[in-house]
N, C-alpha and C positions, 0 to 999 in steps of 0.2 A: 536133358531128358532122363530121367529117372527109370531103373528097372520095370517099377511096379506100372510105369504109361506106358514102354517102348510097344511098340506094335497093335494099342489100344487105339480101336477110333475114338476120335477126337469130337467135342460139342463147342459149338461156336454159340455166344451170346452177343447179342451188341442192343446196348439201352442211350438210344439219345445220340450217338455216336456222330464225332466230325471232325474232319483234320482240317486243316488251310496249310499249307505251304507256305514257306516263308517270302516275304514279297509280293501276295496275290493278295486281293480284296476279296474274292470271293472262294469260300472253303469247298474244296475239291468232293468232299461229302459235307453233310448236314442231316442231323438228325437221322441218323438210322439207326429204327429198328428188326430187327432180324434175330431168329432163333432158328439154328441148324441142327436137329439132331445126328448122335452118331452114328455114325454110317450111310447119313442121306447123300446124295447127288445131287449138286444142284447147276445148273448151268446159268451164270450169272451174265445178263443183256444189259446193255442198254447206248445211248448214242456215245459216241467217241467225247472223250472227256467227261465222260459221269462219273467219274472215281470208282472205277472198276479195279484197274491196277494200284488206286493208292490202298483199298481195301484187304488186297490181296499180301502186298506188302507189310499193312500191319499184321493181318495174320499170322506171316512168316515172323515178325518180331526186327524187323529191318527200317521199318521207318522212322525218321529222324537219324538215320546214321548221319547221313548229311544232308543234311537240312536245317539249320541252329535256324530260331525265330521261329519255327515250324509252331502252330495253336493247334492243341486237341483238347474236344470236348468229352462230355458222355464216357460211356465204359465203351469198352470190347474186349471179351473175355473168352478164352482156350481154354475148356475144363474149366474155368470156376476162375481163372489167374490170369495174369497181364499174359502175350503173347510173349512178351521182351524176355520174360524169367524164365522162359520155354523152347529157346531155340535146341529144332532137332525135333521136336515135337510136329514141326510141318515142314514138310517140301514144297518149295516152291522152284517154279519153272517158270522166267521171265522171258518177256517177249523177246529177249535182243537176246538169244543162246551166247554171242561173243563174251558177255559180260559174268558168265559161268563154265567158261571153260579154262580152267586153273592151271592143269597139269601140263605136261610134253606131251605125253604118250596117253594112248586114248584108255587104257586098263585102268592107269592110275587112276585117272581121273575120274572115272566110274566106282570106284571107288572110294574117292577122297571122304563124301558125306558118310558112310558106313562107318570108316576108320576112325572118323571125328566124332563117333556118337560108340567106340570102343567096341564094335562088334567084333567077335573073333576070327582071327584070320582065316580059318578053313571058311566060316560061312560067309563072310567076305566075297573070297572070291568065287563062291558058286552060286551067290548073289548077282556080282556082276558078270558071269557066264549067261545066267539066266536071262537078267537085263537086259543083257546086251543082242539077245537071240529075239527076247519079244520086239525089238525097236527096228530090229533088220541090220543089224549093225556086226554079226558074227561073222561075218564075211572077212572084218578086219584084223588082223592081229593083235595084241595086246600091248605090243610095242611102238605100233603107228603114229605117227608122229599128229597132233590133235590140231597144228597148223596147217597140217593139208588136208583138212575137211575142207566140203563146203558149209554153205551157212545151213541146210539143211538138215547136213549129216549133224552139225553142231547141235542145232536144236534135239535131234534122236539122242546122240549122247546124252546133254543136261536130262531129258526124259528118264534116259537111264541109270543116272546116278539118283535120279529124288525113287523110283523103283528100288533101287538096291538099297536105300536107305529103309525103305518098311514104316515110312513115318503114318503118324495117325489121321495128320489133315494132308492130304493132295491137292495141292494149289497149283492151276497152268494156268497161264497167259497167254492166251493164241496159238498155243502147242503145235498148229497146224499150218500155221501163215506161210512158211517158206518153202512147205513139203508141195512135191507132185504129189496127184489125184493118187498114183496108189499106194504114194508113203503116207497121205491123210488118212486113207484107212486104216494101215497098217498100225501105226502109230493110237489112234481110236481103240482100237482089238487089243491090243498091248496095255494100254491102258484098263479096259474093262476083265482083262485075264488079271490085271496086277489087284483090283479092289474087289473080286469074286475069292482072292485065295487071302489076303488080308482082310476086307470087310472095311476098310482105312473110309474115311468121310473125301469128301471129292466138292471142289467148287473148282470151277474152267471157266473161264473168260474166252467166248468167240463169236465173234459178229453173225458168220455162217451157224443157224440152227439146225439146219438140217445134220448135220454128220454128227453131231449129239446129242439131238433129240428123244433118242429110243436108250440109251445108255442111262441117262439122268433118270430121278423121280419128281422133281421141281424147277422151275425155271422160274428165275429171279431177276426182274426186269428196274433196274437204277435211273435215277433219272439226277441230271447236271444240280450240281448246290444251289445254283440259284437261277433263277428265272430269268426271260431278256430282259423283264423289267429291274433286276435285281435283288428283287422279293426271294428270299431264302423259302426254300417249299420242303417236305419230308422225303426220305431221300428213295425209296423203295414205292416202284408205278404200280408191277404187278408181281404177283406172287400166287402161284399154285401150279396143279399138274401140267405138263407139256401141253398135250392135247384140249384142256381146259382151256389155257392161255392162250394156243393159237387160234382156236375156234371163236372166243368172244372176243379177243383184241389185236387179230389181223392186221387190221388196217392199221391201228394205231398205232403199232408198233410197229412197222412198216414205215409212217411218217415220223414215227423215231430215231428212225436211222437203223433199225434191227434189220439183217437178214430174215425175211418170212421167208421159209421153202416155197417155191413155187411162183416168186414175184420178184423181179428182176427192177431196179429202180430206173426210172426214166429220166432218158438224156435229151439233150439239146441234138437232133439228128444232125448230121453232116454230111456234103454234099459228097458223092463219089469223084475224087479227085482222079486225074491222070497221072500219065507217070512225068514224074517232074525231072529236074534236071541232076544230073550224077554230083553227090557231094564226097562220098567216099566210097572204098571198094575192100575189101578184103580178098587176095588171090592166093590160091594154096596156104594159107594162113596154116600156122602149124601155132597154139598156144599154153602156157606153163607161169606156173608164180615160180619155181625151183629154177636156179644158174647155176651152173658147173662151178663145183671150188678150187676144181683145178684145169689147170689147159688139158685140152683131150676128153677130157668127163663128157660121156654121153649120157642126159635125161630124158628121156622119152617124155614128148608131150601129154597133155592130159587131152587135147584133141590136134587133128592134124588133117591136111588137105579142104580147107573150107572154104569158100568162098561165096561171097554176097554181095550185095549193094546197098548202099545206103544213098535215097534219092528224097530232092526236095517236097516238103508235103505229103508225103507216104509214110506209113509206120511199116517198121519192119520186126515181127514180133519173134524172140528165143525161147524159145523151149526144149523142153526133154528131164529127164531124170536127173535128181537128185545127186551132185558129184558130176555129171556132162560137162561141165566144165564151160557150164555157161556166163557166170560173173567172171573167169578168167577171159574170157572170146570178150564181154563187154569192155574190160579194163582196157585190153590191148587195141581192142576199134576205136575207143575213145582216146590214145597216146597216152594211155599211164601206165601200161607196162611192155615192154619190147617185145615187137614176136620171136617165138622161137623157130620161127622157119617162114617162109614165105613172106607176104609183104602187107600193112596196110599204105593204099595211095590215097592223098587226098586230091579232087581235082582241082582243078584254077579257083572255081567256081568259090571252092570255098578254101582252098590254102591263100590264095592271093598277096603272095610274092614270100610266103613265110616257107616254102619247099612245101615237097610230097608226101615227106614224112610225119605225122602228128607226136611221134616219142621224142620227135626231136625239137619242137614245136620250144618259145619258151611260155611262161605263164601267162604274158598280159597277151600273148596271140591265140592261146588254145581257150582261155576262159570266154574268149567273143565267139569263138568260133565251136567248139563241141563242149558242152556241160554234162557233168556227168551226175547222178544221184546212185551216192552208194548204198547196201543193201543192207545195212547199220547206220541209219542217220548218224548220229551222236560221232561218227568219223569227219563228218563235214564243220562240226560246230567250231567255232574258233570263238567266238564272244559268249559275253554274259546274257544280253537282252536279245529277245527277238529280232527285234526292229534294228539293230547295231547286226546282227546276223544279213538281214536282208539288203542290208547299205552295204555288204564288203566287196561283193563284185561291182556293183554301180563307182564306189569310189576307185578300186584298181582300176576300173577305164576309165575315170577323168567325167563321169556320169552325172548327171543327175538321178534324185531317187524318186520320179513322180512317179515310176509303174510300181514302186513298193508299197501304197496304198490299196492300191486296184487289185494288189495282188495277197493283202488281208485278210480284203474282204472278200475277195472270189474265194480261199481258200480258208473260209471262216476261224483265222487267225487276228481279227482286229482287236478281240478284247483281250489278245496276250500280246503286246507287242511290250510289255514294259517286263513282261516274264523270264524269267531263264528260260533257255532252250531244256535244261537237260531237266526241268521238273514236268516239263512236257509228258504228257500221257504219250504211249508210242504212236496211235493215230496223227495225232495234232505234229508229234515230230517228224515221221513221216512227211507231211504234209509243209512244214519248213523245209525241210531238206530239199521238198521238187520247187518253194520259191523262191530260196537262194540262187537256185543255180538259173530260173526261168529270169530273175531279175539283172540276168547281164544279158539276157535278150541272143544265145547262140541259135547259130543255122541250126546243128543237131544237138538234140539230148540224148541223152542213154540214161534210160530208167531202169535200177534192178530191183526188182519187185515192189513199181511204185503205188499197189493199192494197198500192201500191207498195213494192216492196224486199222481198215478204214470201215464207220459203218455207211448201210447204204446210202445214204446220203450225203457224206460226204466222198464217197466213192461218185455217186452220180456228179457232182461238182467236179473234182478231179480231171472224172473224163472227159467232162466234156468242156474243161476248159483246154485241155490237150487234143482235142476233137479241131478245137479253134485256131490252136496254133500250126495243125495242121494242114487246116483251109487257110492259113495265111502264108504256108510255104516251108514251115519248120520242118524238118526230117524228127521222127522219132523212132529210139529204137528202146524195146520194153523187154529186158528178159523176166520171165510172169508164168504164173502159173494157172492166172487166173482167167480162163476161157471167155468170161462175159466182154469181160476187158477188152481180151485179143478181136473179138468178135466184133466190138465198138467200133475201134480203133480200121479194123482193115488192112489193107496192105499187103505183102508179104510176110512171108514165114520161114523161118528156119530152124529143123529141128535137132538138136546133135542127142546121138545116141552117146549107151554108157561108155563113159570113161576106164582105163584100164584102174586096178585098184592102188597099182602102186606108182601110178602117176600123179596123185596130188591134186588132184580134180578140184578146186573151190567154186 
């Protein structure tokens, strides 16, 4: 990025515009045209896998890093020039925060994009002071180690560092998916203070319309490459003012898969089950990702004295703030990480002859018995192709793979099974990651925040195919942020308050 751009908003062209991914038949966009002037706002809709994030990607100048075979068509043009000749010129903020968190220490790292675009060090770091105050992140030191975030705080950092960088185009992807309801605001406000004192151009990817409805001046509604018939169609549904768009195309958008404020997508209802039979327990549970490096070292948990139930056919839904230290409590209920104090027991019902312990559990006993979906798909993926994904628990038990059909198409994965996992848009991966682990058929799941990346429709699928598995006797336990969900779902609750700050909360 050149003196004479830094801190200029930025103008987006795209004439005819379309990529395809290497290995797919059908191009992730097609034909799009689009003209963004500088300093517009636009908040970019449309169903899960409409090339929302590959869009976003080339903006930033990042696509085809890896991707060799990758077809692009048409222009798409930053200021007048390929994106690729312009990095630094746009921030982007990808849906998975892990995959942008660089450094050790959370300062550094807030700073990394500044430093790579030669800002000078005084303004540096009263950039990322600044940053780091609008995101809610000032609380931490600068020394902090960026391993013991949670995936939330993760995401506020990456925020912080495309902030402190001052670039012309602001590109997020879901900004908000992992955050509590008051880090969503928070985060929202942070954002609209950062493009009111630079004027920088703004495009956001998020299912939910309503939390950046009033911030945007256009919303820009995508629609998938190609058709279920496979007729290639243009790639852009609707286009104009917020209030414009939601007034005339509501509904349709809605049957899109778009979050409409005010309309909640319909599920398959489920019956109010009873309380079923005890599968596991957490008692005084004391939980931590940090072990002592030496004998004697005492770490304070990031939560302690907990205790709950996990019962057949009931959902048992976690919540609380951001850093609570709720994917650590799910790790350790699910036996993949030790407690640091108190117990989890599993009862008969579901240890069945393997002990009471799950961390001690080995792999072909705990995959039958508890599944877990981590809160970064792309941690579960072990193969190339979809469909070789969904076969690896069936083949460790000795299985057949007939429910990995059933389980394509309930999670409208059929027409990617020959795909990479990881060219997956984040919805669709998502949405692998809960069929992997549903495809070894365990008593319990533990979902960490499994509607992330989802629009509403495929969100309503989702649920209520986990609605079913709970009328069939499944235990599920969801840590979620996402109220409609919890609300679906039923059951119990448990909610952990904040964690201390130098506990290591994930």
């Amino acid at each position: 990025m050149s003196a004479e751009t830094a801190g200029r908003p930025a103008a987006v062209s795209a004439r005819g515009w379309g990529w395809r991914h290497a290995g797919r038949a059908v191009p992730a966009v097609h034909g799009l045209d689009l003209e963004i002037q500088a300093g517009e706002r636009v908040l970019l809709l449309g169903a899960s896998g409409a090339g929302k994030s590959t869009l976003l990607h080339a903006l930033a100048g990042v696509l085809g890093d890896d991707d060799d075979g990758a077809d692009e068509s048409g222009s798409l043009l930053l200021d007048g020039a390929a994106p690729r000749g312009q990095r630094g010129r746009a921030g982007l903020m990808q849906q998975d925060p892990e995959t942008q968190v660089i450094l050790s220490r959370l300062g550094d790292d807030a700073a990394f994009g500044a430093e790579n675009l030669a800002v000078p060090r005084p303004e540096i770091w009263r950039r990322v002071h600044e940053a780091l105050e609008d995101v809610g992140l000032a609380g931490f030191p600068l020394d902090h180690p960026t391993s013991a975030l949670s995936g939330g705080q993760k995401q506020r950092l990456a925020l912080a560092g495309i902030l402190a960088m001052r670039p012309g185009l602001v590109l997020l992807d879901e900004p908000t998916a992992n955050l509590d309801p008051a880090g969503v605001l928070e985060v929202r406000d942070a954002v609209g203070r950062s493009l009111d004192k630079t004027g920088a151009t703004l495009i956001v990817v998020e299912h939910r319309v309503a939390v950046w409805k009033d911030l945007v001046d256009r919303i820009v509604v995508l629609q998938p490459g190609a058709a279920p018939s496979g007729a290639q169609q243009p790639a852009v549904l609707l286009d104009g003012p917020p209030d414009q768009v939601l007034a005339q195309a509501g509904r349709m958008l809605a049957a899109a898969g778009v979050w409409v404020p005010g309309q909640v997508p319909d599920t398959r209802a489920r019956r109010n089950a009873g309380t079923g039979q005890l599968l596991l327990a957490a008692e005084d549970l004391s939980v931590s990702r940090e072990r002592p490096r030496r004998r004697g070292q005492r770490i304070p948990p990031v939560q302690a004295g907990i205790s709950a139930e996990v019962r057949a056919g009931q959902a048992l839904t976690v919540t609380g703030p951001n850093g609570a230290g709720k994917s650590t409590f799910a790790l350790t209920l699910a036996g993949l990480l030790a407690p640091a104090g108190g117990k989890v027991v599993a009862a008969e019902a579901l240890a069945a002859g393997a002990g009471p312990d799950p961390f001690r559990w080995k792999a072909k006993h705990l995959i039958s018995r508890i599944g877990t979906v981590f809160q970064e798909p792309e941690h579960q993926f072990v193969t190339g192709r979809v469909l070789d994904e969904l076969m690896v628990g069936p083949r460790q038990l000795g299985r057949g793979g007939q429910v990995v059909d059933e389980l394509l198409q309930r999670l409208r994965l059929d027409h990617l099974a020959e795909a990479n996992p990881y060219t997956l848009s984040g919805g669709e991966k998502r949405r692998l990651s809960v069929a992997t682990v549903l495809a070894a058929h365990p008593r319990v799941l533990v979902l960490d925040e499994p509607t992330f990346g989802q629009d509403a429709c495929t969100w309503a699928e989702l649920a209520s195919f986990l609605a079913e598995l709970l009328d069939a006797g499944t235990a599920v336990v969801s840590v979620t942020h996402d109220e409609e969900f919890s609300a679906l779902l039923g059951g119990a609750a448990l909610r952990l308050g904040s964690a201390r700050l130098q506990a290591g909360a994930a």
